[in-house]
Structure formats: C-alpha cells, structure tokens
Steps between C-alpha positions, in 0.01 A plus 500: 500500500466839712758544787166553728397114370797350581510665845193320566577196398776511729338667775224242501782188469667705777128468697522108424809437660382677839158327495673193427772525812244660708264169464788239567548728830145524640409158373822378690369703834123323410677190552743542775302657770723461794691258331891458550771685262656147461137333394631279258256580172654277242684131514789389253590192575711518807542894434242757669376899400387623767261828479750773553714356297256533239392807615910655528467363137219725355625789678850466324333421175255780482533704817669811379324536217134471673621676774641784205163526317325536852735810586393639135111469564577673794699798366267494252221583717699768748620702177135514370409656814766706527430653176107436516537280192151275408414267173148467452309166505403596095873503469606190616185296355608605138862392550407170657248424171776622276742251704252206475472558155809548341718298733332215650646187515272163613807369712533803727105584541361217616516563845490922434388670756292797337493740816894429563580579133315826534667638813867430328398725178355747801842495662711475164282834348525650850944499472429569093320826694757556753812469228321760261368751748735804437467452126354745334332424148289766277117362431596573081762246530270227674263525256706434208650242693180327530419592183792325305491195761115460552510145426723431847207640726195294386438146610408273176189273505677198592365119543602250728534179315579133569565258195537125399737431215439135326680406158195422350124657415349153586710532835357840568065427405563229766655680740228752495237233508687365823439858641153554378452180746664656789902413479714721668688794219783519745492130582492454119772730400752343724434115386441597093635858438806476321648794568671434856539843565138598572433165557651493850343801574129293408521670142519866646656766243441797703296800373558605113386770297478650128829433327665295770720339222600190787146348410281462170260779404241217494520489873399894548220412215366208711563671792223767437266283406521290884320559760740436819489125597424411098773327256553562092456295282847353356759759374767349258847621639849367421484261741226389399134550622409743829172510721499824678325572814380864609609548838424807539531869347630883590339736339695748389474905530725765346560813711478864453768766591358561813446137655869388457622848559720412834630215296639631243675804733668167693612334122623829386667565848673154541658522135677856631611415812808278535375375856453079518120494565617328831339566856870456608576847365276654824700239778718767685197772468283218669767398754546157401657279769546166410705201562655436149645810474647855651194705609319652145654276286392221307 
C-alpha cells in the first residue's frame, strides 16, 4: 500500500470521528433548546445522567482529538495561502476513485459522505503540497519514476459486488428464483448467506478488480457480463455455491506523464524528506493557541 493511501485512509477515519462527535453535539443542542445542564437524559434504576454529564463525557472521550484535527484543517488552509498552494478538482476526483476502489470497506461506507470525503483528500494533498514545496526534483527523474511505477497512478476497472454464499447448487437456482420474484439480495444475504462476514453487511464485498486474489476469478468473469442491479448465475467456490450481484462499476483510466505529473513530484518528495506528513509540523508558524498544550505545540 502507498504511504499517500494509507494517509487517506486515516485522514478520512480521522474525518469520521469529527463528523461523528460533531452530530452527538448539535443533535444534543436540537434537543435541548433552553433546556437545563442538569436535564436528566437517561434513567438507571434509582441512578440519573444528566446531559452535561454526558456531554463532559464526549468531550473527555474525544475532545482533544476533534478539537486537534480542527486546528490541522485550519493550519492547513492558512499555510496554503501563505504559500498560494491549490489542488485541482481533477486532482482530488482521481484520488477519491482510486480510494473507493482499492480500499473500500462495506462497514465504513454506508453512511459515506461523498462531498466530505473529497474535501479531506483536498486538505490532506493541500499539507502533501505545503510539506514538499522547497523540494526541488528534475522533470528526467519524474518521468522514470512514473515510468517504472506506472501501475500506482491508474485507477483499475473495478466492480462493486454483493454475493450470497449457499452450500449447495440446488440452494443457489432457488435463491435466484426467489429474486427473480422480487426478494430482497441484501435481505437474502443476511438470512441464507453463509459467509457472516458479508452477510452482516447484506452480502456487500466492496469493489474488486482483475487479480484481486481475496475472491474467485469467476466473480470478475460474471461480473462483466452484469448489468448493475443483475445477479450470476451460480459460481462453485469452496464454500460452496455464490450468487453475485453487480452493484455497481468504476471504470478505470490509466494516466499519462502529464496528468499525474504533481503527483508523482509529492510521492517522490515525501520519500526524501524526513518530515511526518503532519499539519502539526506548521503549529508555531500558524500561531497555534490551544488549551491542551503550550502555545504551537501539539
């Protein structure tokens, strides 16, 4: 996995936990209106929570580190106009298909919020930018850079499949048959699917593409075949037999030299410098003040 992957992955998990404390705080204020500190919001037994209890709660749980990845979107954005620093929208779009595809995971996307997503790979390119800015790198060396690791800037066609795994081929014609008349896939997957993994997640296995050795080729074969909505036919598999359903499909797009030029001046940059791609490297040149700490620290 590229360093600039994982970053992303962790970035956007980062993004999760804000949404997620940010929520609990403005569905709490939804709620309370003018409503006492000492509301009681939850009975246990004889014992009471009252809501800033709950609320002292979240804040110790979580507060410093929303209130840490808040500061870094904010130095973030000062250094990139300090050093008139911009990402283009072309930019961002491919690394947020090339995130979707190669590291999606049902549990986590089901509530993803597609515009959120993209302005955390704007902000985590933007301090990529901001970390690489002084170094220098000849055009020669790019190119054979991109030339000997071409395969790391294209997005692979990728499908977004759901399956059903039954132990037997009778099992799997009648399951079909029960979908043909309307039943449910996801509904289906999570009472007959015997794989409990995807079955929790309504039979959702996430996007695959050629060679993905976690799944059967047959399920790329069928896969091209669908139409998104449609299921295969049964595929024998250790388990036994698998329906697969086409959820959906990225097409994929290889890209010349010059599209993915920035990008591979940032990959080339980040593997010389010995900097922690970490917004808390700019906190005393943005005049950080914050309660946690001495003033620019973090």
């Amino acid at each position: 996995m590229k360093k600039q992957q994982l970053w992303l992955i962790i970035a956007a998990l980062l993004l999760l936990n804000v949404f997620t404390f940010t929520f609990f705080l403005s569905k709490s204020k939804e709620t309370s209106g003018n409503a006492s500190e000492n509301e009681v919001i939850a009975n246990v037994g004889k014992n009471t929570i009252s809501r800033q209890q709950w609320l002292d709660e979240l804040v110790a749980r979580y507060g410093k580190d929303v209130l840490k990845d808040m500061i870094d979107q904010q130095v973030i954005k000062n250094m990139a106009e300090k050093y008139k620093i911009q990402v283009s929208d072309q930019e961002v779009e491919r690394e947020y298909r090339l995130l979707e595809t190669t590291n999606y995971s049902p549990g986590n996307n089901k509530n993803r919020d597609e515009k959120k997503w993209k302005e955390q790979i704007h902000n985590t390119l933007l301090l990529e930018e901001i970390l690489t800015k002084d170094v220098v790198l000849s055009d020669k060396d790019m190119q054979a850079y991109y030339q000997k690791n071409k395969a790391q800037f294209n997005i692979p066609t990728a499908y977004h499949l759901s399956q059903i795994i039954v132990p037997t081929k009778e099992e799997a014609v009648k399951a079909i048959k029960e979908l043909e008349q309307g039943s449910n896939f996801s509904a289906l997957a999570m009472e007959r699917s015997t794989d409990q993994f995807s079955a929790n997640e309504g039979g959702d296995i996430g996007y695959i593409t050629e060679n993905d050795e976690r799944y059967p080729a047959e399920y790329i074969q069928s896969a091209k075949k669908l139409k998104s909505g449609d299921v295969s036919s049964p595929i024998k598999v250790d388990q036994g037999y698998a329906i697969v359903k086409l959820e959906g499909k990225i097409t994929g797009k290889d890209y010349s030299y010059s599209e993915v030029k920035e990008q591979v001046r940032r990959q080339m940059a980040l593997e010389q410098i010995k900097t922690p791609v970490s917004a808390g490297t700019f906190w005393k040149e943005a005049n950080v003040d914050w309660v946690y700490g001495k003033k620019g620290t973090n």
